[in-house]
N, C-alpha and C positions, 0 to 999 in steps of 0.2 A: 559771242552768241550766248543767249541765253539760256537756263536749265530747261527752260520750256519750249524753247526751240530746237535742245538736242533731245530729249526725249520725243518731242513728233516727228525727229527725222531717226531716230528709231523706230519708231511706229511703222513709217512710210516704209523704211526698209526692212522689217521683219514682215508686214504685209504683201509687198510685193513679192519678197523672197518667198512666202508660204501660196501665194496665188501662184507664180512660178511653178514651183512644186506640184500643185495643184491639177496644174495644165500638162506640166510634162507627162506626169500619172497615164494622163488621158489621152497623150498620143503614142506611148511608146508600148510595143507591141509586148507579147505576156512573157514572153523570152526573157525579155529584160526584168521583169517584176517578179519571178520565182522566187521560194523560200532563201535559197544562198544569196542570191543579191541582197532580200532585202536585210537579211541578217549580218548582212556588210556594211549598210548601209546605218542599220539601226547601232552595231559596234562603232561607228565615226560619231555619229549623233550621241552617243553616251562619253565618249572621250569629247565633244565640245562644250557637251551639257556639264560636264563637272567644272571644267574650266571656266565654264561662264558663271555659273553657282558661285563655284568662288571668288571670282573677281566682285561681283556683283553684291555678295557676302561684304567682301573685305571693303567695296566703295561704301553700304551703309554704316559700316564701322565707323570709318573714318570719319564721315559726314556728322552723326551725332559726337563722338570725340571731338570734331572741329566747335560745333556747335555747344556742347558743352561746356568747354573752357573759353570761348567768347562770351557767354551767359553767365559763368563764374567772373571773368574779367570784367565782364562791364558792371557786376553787382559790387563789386569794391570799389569801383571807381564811383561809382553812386555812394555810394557810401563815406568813402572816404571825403568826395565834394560836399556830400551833408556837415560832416565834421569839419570842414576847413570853412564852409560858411557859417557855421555856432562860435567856433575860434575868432572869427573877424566881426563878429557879433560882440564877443567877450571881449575884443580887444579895445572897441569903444568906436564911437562917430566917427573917429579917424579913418577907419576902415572901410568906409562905406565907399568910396570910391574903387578898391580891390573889391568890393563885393557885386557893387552895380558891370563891372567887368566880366567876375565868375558869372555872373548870370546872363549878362549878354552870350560867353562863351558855349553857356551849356545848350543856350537856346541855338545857335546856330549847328553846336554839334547834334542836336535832337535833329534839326533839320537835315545836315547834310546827311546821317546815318538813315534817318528813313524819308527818301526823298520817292515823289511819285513815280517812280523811275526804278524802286525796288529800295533794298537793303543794303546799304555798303557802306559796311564797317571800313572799308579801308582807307575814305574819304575824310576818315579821324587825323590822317597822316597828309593832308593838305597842308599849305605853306597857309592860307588862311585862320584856319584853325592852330597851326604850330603857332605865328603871328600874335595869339589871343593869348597863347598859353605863357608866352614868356613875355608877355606884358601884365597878365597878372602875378607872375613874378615878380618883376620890377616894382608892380606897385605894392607889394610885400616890402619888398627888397628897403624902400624908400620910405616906412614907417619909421615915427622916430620915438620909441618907444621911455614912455617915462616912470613905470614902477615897472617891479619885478614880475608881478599878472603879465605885463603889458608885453616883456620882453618872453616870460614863458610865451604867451599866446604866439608872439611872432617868428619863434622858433620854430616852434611846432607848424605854423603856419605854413611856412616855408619845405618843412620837411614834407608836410600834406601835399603841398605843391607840385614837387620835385616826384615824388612818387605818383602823384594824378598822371602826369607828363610821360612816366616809366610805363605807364598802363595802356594810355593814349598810344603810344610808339610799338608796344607789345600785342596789339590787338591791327593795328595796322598794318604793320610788316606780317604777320601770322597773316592774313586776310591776303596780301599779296604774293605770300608763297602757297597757298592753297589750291591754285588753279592745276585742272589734271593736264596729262599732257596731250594733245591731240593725236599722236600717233597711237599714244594708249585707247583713246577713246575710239579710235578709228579700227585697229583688229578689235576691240570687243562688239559695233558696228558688225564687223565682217564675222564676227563668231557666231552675234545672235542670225543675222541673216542666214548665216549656211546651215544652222539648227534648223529654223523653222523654214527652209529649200527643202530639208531629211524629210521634215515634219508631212509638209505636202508631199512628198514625193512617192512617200508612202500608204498616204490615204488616199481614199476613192474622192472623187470631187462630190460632196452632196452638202445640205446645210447643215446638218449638226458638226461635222468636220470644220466646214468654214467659220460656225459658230467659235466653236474651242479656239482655233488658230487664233482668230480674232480677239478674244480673251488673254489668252498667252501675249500675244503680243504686245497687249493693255496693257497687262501684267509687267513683264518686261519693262515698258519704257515710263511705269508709275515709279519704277524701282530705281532708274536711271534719274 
């Protein structure tokens, strides 16, 4: 499921939960609605409210942290592919066949990383992609280097290489351990819903009320 698909099924069910709310307000006799109750109710609603805060805190953390160091990682590996094609540049015509390779590779890892489809770094960690990387290896590997320039470059070459590869692997597997877990996302689901159930249940049903709920809930699943 996608991020956009669980934040509207947040939406859906913080709206329904606060129309709920809303509605019950509106049948239940005034017995039920006096100062003590609601002052019971509003104590529940502050002990979900924090806990949602914080979770919801602690998921944007993670999110730009996640994002973060995928942004640092893929600027070195740009980088470092700049300097390993100036190296097989330096290293003379020989190279031109590992070169014509790296740039095949880079062009299909640009593609599979932002595919019409969204963003997926983790698609670096394809056997088609793995496939590319250690065949421009090999055709390092296969230089036959005849002055000293020639064998620096191919060294370095290779060590560019081998760390590209460390990078590609590092940003993949990170990308595939990052998914939350569904039963996580399903009580904080049930925490925002029973918030905004408080929410209505203790307002009058009229529009400004439905207005704000409305907003909050926005709020809520802009955040998610």
């Amino acid at each position: 499921m996608s991020t956009l698909a669980i934040a509207l099924t947040m939406l859906l069910c913080a709206l329904g939960a606060a129309l709920a709310g809303l509605l019950l307000h509106a049948r239940l006799r005034e017995r039920y609605l006096d100062a003590d109750s609601k002052d019971v109710v509003k104590g529940i609603m502050g002990l979900v409210a924090t806990m949602t805060a914080l979770v919801l805190g602690l998921l944007i953390a993670s999110a730009q942290s996640s994002y973060r160091a995928q942004d640092t990682n893929l600027q070195k590996m740009a980088g470092d592919i700049l300097q390993l094609d100036h190296l097989l540049v330096f290293y003379g015509p020989e190279a031109e066949d590992a070169r014509d390779q790296l740039r095949e590779a880079v062009a299909a890892a640009l593609d599979a990383i932002w595919s019409p489809n969204g963003v997926k770094i983790g698609s670096l960690g394809s056997l088609k992609i793995q496939a590319r990387s250690e065949s421009i290896l090999a055709a390092i590997q296969q230089l036959s280097p005849k002055t000293d320039a020639q064998r620096f470059a191919q060294s370095q070459a290779l060590q560019l290489a081998l760390r590209i590869g460390g990078l590609r692997e590092l940003l993949a597997e990170a990308q595939s351990n990052s998914a939350i877990s569904w039963l996580f996302l399903a009580a904080l689901v049930f925490w925002v819903s029973a918030l905004f159930l408080g929410f209505g249940f203790i307002a009058p049903f009229h529009a400004a009320n439905t207005l704000a709920l409305s907003v909050g809930a926005l709020s809520v699943s802009l955040a998610i």
